[in-house]
Every structure is written in structure tokens, then in C-alpha cells.
N, C-alpha and C positions, 0 to 999 in steps of 0.2 A: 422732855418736851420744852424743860423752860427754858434748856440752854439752846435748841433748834430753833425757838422765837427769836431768843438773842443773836444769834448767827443772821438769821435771815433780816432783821432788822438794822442789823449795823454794816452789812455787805451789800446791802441793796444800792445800787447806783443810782444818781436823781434821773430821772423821763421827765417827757413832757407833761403841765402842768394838765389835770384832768378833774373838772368843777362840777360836773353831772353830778355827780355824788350827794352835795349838799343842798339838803333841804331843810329850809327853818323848820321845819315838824319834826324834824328827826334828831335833836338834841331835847326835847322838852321830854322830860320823864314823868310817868304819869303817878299817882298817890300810891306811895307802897310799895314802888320800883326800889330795887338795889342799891346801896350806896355807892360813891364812886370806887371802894377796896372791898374787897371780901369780907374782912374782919370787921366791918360796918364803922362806928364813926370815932372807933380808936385804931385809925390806921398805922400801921408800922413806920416810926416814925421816919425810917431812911427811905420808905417809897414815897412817904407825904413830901418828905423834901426833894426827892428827884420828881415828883408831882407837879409842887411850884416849881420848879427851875425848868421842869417842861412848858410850861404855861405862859412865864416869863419870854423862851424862846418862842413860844407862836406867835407871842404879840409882837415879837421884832420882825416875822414871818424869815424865822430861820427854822426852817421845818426839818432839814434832817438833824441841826441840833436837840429840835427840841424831840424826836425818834430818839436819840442815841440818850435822851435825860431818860423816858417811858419806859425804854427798854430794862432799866439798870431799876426804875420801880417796878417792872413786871416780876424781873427776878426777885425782888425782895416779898413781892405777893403774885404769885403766879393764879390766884384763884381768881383777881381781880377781872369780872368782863367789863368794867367800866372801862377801865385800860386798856384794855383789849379794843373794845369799841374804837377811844381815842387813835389808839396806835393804825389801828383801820381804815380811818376817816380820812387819818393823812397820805397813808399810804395810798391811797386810792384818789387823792389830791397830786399825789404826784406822777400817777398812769403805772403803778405799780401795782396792777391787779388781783396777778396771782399770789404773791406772799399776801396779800388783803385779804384775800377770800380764804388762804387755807388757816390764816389765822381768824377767820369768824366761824370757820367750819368746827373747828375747837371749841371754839367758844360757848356756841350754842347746844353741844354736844356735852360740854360741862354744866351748861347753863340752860339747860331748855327751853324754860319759862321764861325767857328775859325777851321782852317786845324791841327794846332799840335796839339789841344782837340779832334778831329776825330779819329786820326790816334790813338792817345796811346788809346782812346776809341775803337777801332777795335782791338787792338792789347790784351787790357786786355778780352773781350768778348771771341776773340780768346783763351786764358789759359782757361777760362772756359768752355770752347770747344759751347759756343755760336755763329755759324758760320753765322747765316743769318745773326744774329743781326750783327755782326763782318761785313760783307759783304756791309751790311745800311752803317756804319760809313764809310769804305771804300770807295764805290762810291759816297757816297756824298764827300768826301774830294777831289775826285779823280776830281769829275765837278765842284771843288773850286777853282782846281787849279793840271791840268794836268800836271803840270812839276815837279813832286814830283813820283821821281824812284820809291823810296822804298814801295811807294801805290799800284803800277801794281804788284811789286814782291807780296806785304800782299792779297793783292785784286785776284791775279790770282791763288795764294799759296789756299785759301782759295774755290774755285770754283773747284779748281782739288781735295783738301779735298771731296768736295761734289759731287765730279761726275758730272759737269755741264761741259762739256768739249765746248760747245755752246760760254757759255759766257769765260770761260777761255780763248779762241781763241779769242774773242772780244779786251779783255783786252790787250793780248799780242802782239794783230796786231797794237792798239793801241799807246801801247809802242815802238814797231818796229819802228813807225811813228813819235814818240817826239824823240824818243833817237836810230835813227839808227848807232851810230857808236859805240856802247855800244853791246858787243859781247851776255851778259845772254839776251837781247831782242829777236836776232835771233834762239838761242838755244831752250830757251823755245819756241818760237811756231815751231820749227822741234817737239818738243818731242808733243807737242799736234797733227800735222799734219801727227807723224806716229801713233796715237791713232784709227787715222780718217780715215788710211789707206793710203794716200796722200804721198806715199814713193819721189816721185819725188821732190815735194816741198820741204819735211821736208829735202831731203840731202842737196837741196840751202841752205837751211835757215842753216843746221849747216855746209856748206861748209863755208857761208858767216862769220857767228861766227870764224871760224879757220882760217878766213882771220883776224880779228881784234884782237883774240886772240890765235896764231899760239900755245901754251902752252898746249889748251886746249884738253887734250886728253879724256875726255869726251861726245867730240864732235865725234872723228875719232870713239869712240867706240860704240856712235849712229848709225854712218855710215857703221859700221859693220855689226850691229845688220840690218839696211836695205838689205844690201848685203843679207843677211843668208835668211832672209823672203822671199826673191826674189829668192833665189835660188842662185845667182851669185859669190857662195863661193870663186873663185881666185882672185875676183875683192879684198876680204876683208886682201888677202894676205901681197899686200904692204904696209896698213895702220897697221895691227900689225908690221911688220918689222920697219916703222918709231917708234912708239914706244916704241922699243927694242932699235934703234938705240940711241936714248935717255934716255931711262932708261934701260939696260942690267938685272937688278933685279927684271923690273914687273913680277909680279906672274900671275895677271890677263891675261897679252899678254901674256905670255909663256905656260900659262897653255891652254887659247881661240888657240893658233897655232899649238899646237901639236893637238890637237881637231879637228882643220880643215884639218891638215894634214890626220886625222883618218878618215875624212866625205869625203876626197878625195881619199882614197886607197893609199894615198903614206906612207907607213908603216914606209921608212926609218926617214921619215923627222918628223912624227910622234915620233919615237920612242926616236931623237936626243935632244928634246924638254920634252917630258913627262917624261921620263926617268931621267934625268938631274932634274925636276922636284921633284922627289919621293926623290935621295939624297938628295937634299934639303930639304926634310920634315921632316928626318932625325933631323937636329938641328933649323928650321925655321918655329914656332909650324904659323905663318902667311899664311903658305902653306895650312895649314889641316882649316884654319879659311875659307878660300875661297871658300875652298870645300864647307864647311858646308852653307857658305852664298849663295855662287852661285850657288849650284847645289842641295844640298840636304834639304835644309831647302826649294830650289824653288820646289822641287818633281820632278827635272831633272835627273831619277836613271838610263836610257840609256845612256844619257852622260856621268854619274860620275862614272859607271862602266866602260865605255871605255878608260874614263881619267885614272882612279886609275889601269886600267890592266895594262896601258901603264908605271906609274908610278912605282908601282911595280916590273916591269923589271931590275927597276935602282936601288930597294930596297927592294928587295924578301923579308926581315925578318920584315919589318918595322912593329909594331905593330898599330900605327897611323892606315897608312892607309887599312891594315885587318879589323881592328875596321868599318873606312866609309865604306869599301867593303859590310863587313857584311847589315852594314844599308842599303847600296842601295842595294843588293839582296832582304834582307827583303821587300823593296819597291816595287821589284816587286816581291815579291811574292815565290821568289826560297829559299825557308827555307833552302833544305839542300845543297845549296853553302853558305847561309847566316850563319848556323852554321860552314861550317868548314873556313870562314874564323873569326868568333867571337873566335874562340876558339886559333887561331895564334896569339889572344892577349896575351902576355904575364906578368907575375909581374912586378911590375915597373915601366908600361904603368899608362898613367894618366887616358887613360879611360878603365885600369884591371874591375873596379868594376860595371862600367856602362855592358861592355862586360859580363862577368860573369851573373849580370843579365837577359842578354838583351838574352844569351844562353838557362838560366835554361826557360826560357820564349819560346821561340824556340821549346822547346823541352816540352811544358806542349801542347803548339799550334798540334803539331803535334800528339797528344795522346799519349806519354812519359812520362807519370806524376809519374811514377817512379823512371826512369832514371835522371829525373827532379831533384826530393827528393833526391838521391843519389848522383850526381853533387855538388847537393851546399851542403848536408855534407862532401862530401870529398874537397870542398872549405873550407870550416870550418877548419877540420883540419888544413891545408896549411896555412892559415891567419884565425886563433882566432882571430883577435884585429879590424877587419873589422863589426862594427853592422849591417850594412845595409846585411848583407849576412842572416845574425838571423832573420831580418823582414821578410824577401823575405821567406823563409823556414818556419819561423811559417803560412804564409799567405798560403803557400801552404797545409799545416796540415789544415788550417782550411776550406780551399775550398774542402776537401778531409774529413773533419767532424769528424779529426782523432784531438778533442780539447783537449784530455791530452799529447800530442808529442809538439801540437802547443802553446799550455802554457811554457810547460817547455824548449822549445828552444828558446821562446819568452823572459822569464824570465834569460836562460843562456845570451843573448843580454844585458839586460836590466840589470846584473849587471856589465859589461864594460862598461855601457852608463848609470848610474842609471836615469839619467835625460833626455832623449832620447824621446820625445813626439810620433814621427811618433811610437815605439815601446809599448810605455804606450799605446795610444788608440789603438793600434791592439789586446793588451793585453784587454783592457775594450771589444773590439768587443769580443773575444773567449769566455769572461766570460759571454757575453750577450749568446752569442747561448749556454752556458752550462747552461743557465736558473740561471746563479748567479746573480743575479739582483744587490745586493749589492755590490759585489767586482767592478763590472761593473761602477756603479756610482761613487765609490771611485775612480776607475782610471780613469772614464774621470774628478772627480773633480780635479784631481793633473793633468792632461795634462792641462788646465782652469789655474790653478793654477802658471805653470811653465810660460803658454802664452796664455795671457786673453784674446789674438785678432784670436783663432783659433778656426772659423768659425767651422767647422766639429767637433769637444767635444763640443762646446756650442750647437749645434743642438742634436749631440746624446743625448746630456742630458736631455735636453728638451723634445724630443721626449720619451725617457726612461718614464720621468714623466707623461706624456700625456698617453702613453700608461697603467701604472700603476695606472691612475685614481688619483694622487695624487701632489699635491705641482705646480696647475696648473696654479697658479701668477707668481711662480717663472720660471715654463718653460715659457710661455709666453716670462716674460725677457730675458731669456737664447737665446730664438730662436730670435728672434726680435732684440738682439745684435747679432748675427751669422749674420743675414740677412744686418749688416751694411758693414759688410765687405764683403758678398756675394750677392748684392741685385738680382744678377738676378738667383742663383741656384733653379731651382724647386724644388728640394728634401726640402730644409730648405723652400721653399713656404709651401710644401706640411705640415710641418712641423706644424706649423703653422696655418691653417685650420685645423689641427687635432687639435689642443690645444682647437679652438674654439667650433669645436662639441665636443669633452669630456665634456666643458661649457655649451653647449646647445643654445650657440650662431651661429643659423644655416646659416641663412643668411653671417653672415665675415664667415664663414667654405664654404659655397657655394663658395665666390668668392674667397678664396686666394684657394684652393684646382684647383675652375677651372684654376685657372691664372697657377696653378703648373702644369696640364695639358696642356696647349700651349708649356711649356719650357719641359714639359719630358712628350710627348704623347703617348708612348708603357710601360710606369711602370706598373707594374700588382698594384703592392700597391698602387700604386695612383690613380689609375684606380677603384682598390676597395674601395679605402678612397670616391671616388666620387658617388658609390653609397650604399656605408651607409649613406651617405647625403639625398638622394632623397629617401632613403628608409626610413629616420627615417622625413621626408618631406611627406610623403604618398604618393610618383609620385612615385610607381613599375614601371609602361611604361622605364622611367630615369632607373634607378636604376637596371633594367634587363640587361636592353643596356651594362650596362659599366659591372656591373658584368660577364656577356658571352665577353664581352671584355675583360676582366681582366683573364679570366678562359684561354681564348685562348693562351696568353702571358706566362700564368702559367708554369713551366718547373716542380716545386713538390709540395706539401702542398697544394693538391684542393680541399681536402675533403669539410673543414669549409666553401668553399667557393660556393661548389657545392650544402651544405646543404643552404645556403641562397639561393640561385636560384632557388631550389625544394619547399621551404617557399613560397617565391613569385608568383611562380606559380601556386601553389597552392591555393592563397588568391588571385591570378589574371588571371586566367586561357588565353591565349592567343590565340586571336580567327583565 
């Protein structure tokens, strides 16, 4: 074991620098803890001195020097978990997680008992998003030695991870109880206690927090948020006003007040607020961030259309907030408010191009797929030097099967961008459906080429091959790397299961194919990859099933598939 430390310590390459790790609580040892060597405070004396001369090197912040000093003291005390710890700490500083962890998983397995080997062991499990295990480490540290904060934070932090709100509440009444005059105790169990529904508790418990830490406007904005659930909207009045009274610049109170103003009819108080707001949006791009955090990325699009009307009063031309408008109409559904205010975006605007988009789309949803094509050529015009307007319009040529418009507007793109991947493979999809099999493979080999980690060319390719009956090692590869960076897309599953029935390996086609069916259950393609399976398996019974499945889903091209189901039933007539 000691020399597998050493190995893994002095071969480990430097990564990116990774600070999550370090917590001041997590160095302090508590009375009666372990010395920093096994052999307690008559250390060996060649590990004491590669100790210092480790120590030395951190304070110059040469960290794999000062690994290569720890490692050369671990050997001379391999019992040492303080070392161990150390050697952890950095390694786990440097984004080298796994030799970090398998080395605290030793550690604590030599060492059981030891609270600072628990913790960084729960904490490195935690990066690996190993949450039970993380959880073990946790509350055994935690029944080691309950007076250690930072364990109910990792401990509790880690149960709300998992949706265990049961024990989260445990943890943090817990803590309430070592450490009541410590304001985040009280806080976090309000925020469990309005989970639970328990409004009345939960405002104690962050009233009590705002007794110990008056700053915490975190708290009053819990307190809010109870008022609102309750209905008790004036009650939530004066806690925005304090606030304000203290920060005049919050966006959040300013923006939550004129809101409430709006849920109360008072239009004036409303508009002194929101209005005021929208100027600000003007040159405070933090305004339009809010939005997008609070309201529209939450699928709040009644609110954030009442915010942004109100808004807009103050800033009728603002291209900003026209742009959110649009999206929250689109969110519920009013296309055509959603276009006319997408289209108030003007050049200039930072989100001009996302808008323009987000229009021609608008307007294909609506059965416009003309006005659509005509939109973004007369975009065109106006901004040549924009590619992304070139993809978006070939993609429409091609959903429209008009593939000599969509090549050569594809190609106009692609020579102001000659290197432009999203444009190359749109270009290899056009020449697949014009049946160019080859031009097809060349362009996704150069999107591959340009960037060898993009999932979607390494699957078309692959699949190309499969489909083609040819070079069916190398799709294998092709797909099988796509699938590292996409492990869970079914389409590259399905992918994949093809390769292995074109091999005749029916069995791995059976299971990556089904597996691709749990992730994408209505594909007609995949649907029918599942029963050429059981068809070339001899189970017709199977094999009808998915293919009248697949027929169903079908929207064109049913003949071939219709002719299979007419075969089958044919050879298995259904009784």
C-alpha cells in the first residue's frame, strides 16, 4: 500500500486548481485528536524532516514539490492519517480527485475514529457526486464529535441534495441545539420548515436568525415569500421597504415591490417602482439578469409580463426588455404579442440575433414558413457578417426539402465562417438527405476534425457507416466516443445497437437499442431499429408490436415500413 501511495503521488499530473475543498473548520483539531505522525510526538525523524521541507514548499505555493517531500514522509510513517489528510487536501486543490479520495478511503479504514479523515472524506465523495457515501462520512464524524459546524452545514447541504427533507430537519434542529446563537442554524431549518409547509415556525426561526444577524436580508426575503403563500401581501410591504431603506439600488426589492404593488391594484405605487426600474435597464444589464433568473428561467411568465409592462412605461424603446416580453408571451403561448414585441428588438441590442431567431421561429410555429424564409433573407441583407442567420435559413430549406437553396445559403455562411462546425454538419445533414453519401461523410469528417469532442459528427458518422454496411469497427469507435461525452442521449444509444445488428451481434443490439427506447420512447426510428431486431430474432409477436408502433409515430416514408408488417403477417398471420 505504501509504495501504491507513492506511485500515485508522484505520477499524478498537475489539473486545474480546485478551492471548494478548503474550509477553515477543516484544519482545527479538536482536544485529543491524533498527532500529526502515528508514532505521536516522537516522529521519525526523516518523515519530520521531509514534513518541514513539505511545509516549506507550500508556503512558496509549489504544491507538487511539496506532494513529492509528504509522499517520501508517508513512506517513512505510512500509519500517519495526518499526512494522509495533508497529502489530500492538496491533491484535491489541484482537481485531482480520484487519487484524493482513494487515499482518504484508507485512511479512514485505518483510522476510523479520526473527524478531520471523515469530513475531507465526505467532502471529496461529495465532488464525485457520491452523496450516500458522503452522507456515511458525514454522520459518523458528526456522532464523533457534535461540535463541529461545518458537518451539519456538509451533512444537511447533502440531504437537501437528495430530497430527504426528514433527515435534513434532523440535522438542523440538531445544530439549532449546539449552536443557537449562530444565525445560518435558525435560517436553514425556516427554509426546511416552509418546505414542510409549517409557515409559522419557519418565520420564528428566520425572525430569530434576524435577531442574531440583523444584515441578513435573506431572511426578511423568506419572510416574504411566507407572507405571499399566505396570501398576507401588505404584511410583506414593510420588510421590502427596510431593505430599500438600506440598499436604495436592490433590484430584487425594487423589482418584488412594484410587483406587489401590481397584486394589490395600486397602479400608482406600482408604476413609481417598475418604471424607475425599466430606466435602469437601460444602462444596468443586472436588471434584465433578474429577470431572467427570477422570473423567466423560474417559468414565472404572469409575473414577468406584469413586471416588464410596468417596466416599459419607463422605457417604451428599450430593446432589452421587448426581447424578455417576447419570451414571456411565447411562454404562455400568445405568439402574436410574442412577435411584435421580438421584433422591437433592434440592431445593436445584444440579444438582436437570439430575437431575430427567436421571430423567424415564431413565425414557421405559426404556419408562416414563407414569411419565415423571407424574414431572415431580408435579415441577410441588413447584416451579411451575422452566420448564425445562414444556419437558421439553410435549416429551414431543409425542413422544407428545398436542398439546393439550403446548400447554397448554407455554403454562403460557411464562407464568412469557413470553420463554423454548427454550419459544416448542417451542411453534411443536407447532403445526407440529397442522398450524397460522400460529400456527407467529408463534412462531418472535418466538423470531427476542427472538434473531436462533438458528440453529434461522431454519431452521424458512425451511424452513416452502419447504415452503409461498411467500416463498421471504426463506427463502433466513432459512436462509443460520442457516447462519452453524451452518455445518456438515446439517439447515439440507438446508434450504437445499430452498429451491433449490422454485426449480427444481436443480443448487445437487443440491449443498447432497448435501453435507447426508455430515453426516447415515441422515435419511429428507433422504434423500427427495435423490431428489425426481433424480426431478424424470429419473435414476429415483438417485432409487429414496435413496428405498428413505429407506423403510428410515422408523419412520411411508410411504405418500407408498411411492406414489413404486410411480410410478417403474412408468415404470421394474427389470430
Amino acid at each position: 500500500m505504501k509504495r501504491k501511495i507513492a506511485i500515485i503521488l508522484l505520477t499524478t499530473g498537475t489539473l486545474m486548481a480546485c478551492s471548494s475543498l478548503r474550509y477553515s473548520g477543516e484544519r482545527d483539531r479538536s482536544p485529543g485528536s491524533r498527532a500529526p505522525f502515528a508514532s505521536g510526538a516522537a516522529w521519525p525523524d526523516n518523515a519530520y524532516f521531509f514534513y518541514l521541507a513539505a511545509q516549506r514548499e507550500i508556503n512558496k505555493n509549489n504544491s507538487d514539490q511539496a506532494l513529492s517531500w509528504l509522499a517520501k514522509a508517508l513512506l517513512q510513517d505510512p500509519r500517519s492519517t495526518y499526512l494522509k489528510i495533508e497529502i489530500s487536501r492538496i491533491l484535491a486543490d489541484q482537481g485531482k480527485t480520484l487519487p484524493a479520495l482513494e487515499l482518504m478511503r484508507s485512511a479512514t479504514a485505518d483510522d476510523p475514529e479520526n473527524v478531520e479523515a471523515l469530513i475531507l472524506l465526505g467532502r471529496l465523495e461529495q465532488e464525485q457526486l457520491n452523496r450516500k457515501k458522503a452522507i456515511a462520512a458525514f454522520e459518523k464524524a458528526l456522532h464523533l464529535d457534535p461540535g463541529r459546524v461545518n458537518v451539519y452545514l456538509f451533512l444537511g447541504n447533502s440531504y437537501m441534495e437528495e430530497k430527504d427533507a426528514e433527515n435534513a430537519e434532523r440535522v438542523y434542529t440538531q445544530m439549532v441545539q449546539y449552536f443557537p446563537q449562530y444565525y445560518l442554524s435558525h435560517f436553514l431549518l425556516g427554509r426546511i420548515q416552509v418546505q414542510k409547509g409549517r409557515f409559522e415556525a419557519a418565520k420564528k426561526a428566520f425572525l430569530r436568525a434576524l435577531e442574531l444577524e440583523p444584515g441578513l436580508d435573506e431572511a426578511r426575503y423568506a419572510i416574504i415569500e411566507i407572507y405571499q403563500k399566505q396570501g398576507k401581501l401588505q404584511k410583506a410591504i414593510p420588510l421590502y421597504e427596510e431593505i430599500l431603506k438600506k440598499d436604495p439600488e436592490s433590484i430584487r426589492s425594487a423589482i418584488g415591490l412594484g410587483y406587489l404593488y401590481h397584486r394589490l391594484g395600486n397602479a400608482q405605487a406600482s408604476k413609481k417602482y417598475l418604471s424607475r426600474m425599466g430606466k435602469r435597464s437601460l444602462k444596468d444589464p443586472d436588471v434584465i439578469r433578474h429577470l431572467f433568473n427570477f422570473f423567466l428561467d423560474k417559468k414565472r411568465f404572469d409575473a414577468a409580463i406584469a413586471i416588464l409592462e410596468g417596466m416599459l412605461k419607463g422605457a417604451p424603446e428599450a430593446s432589452d426588455l421587448h426581447y424578455l416580453m417576447g419570451i414571456a408571451q411565447d411562454g404562455k403561448e400568445n405568439k402574436a404579442r410574442a412577435l411584435f414585441h421580438m421584433k422591437k428588438v433592434l440592431p445593436g441590442s445584444r440579444f438582436y440575433t437570439n430575437a431575430v431567431i427567436h421571430t423567424a421561429f415564431l413565425l414557421k410555429e405559426t404556419g408562416k414558413d414563407r414569411e419565415a424564409v423571407d424574414f431572415l433573407k431580408s435579415i441577410i441583407r441588413q447584416s451579411p457578417e451575422t452566420v448564425e442567420f445562414y444556419l437558421y435559413l439553410g435549416s429551414f430549406y431543409e425542413e422544407m426539402e428545398q436542398f439546393d437553396k439550403a446548400e447554397k445559403i448554407l455554403n454562403q455562411g460557411l464562407a464568412k465562417d469557413p470553420e463554423n462546425t454548427k454550419i459544416l454538419f448542417r451542411l453534411g445533414v443536407v447532403y445526407d438527405k440529397s442522398n450524397r453519401k460522400n460529400d456527407s461523410i467529408r463534412s462531418m469528417k472535418e466538423v470531427i476534425r476542427l472538434d473531436p469532442k462533438n458528440a453529434n459528427a461522431l454519431n452521424y458518422l458512425g451511424y452513416t457507416y452502419a447504415e452503409l454496411g461498411k467500416h463498421l469497427d471504426e463506427a463502433e469507435r466513432l459512436i462509443k466516443e460520442a457516447l462519452k461525452y453524451k452518455p445518456n442521449d438515446g439517439y447515439i444509444t440507438d446508434s450504437l445497437g445499430w452498429v451491433y445488428f449490422k454485426k449480427g451481434r444481436l443480443q448487445e443490439a437487443l440491449q443498447w437499442i432497448r435501453k435507447a427506447v426508455t430515453r426516447v420512447p415515441e422515435d419511429p426510428i428507433i422504434l423500427e431499429h427495435l423490431g428489425d431486431i426481433y424480426a431478424r430474432m424470429k419473435d414476429n409477436e415483438k417485432a409487429l408490436h414496435y413496428y405498428q408502433k413505429s407506423l403510428k409515430l410515422r408523419k412520411k416514408d411508410k411504405s418500407k415500413l408498411e411492406k414489413k408488417i404486410h411480410r410478417l403477417m403474412q408468415a404470421s398471420p394474427l389470430k
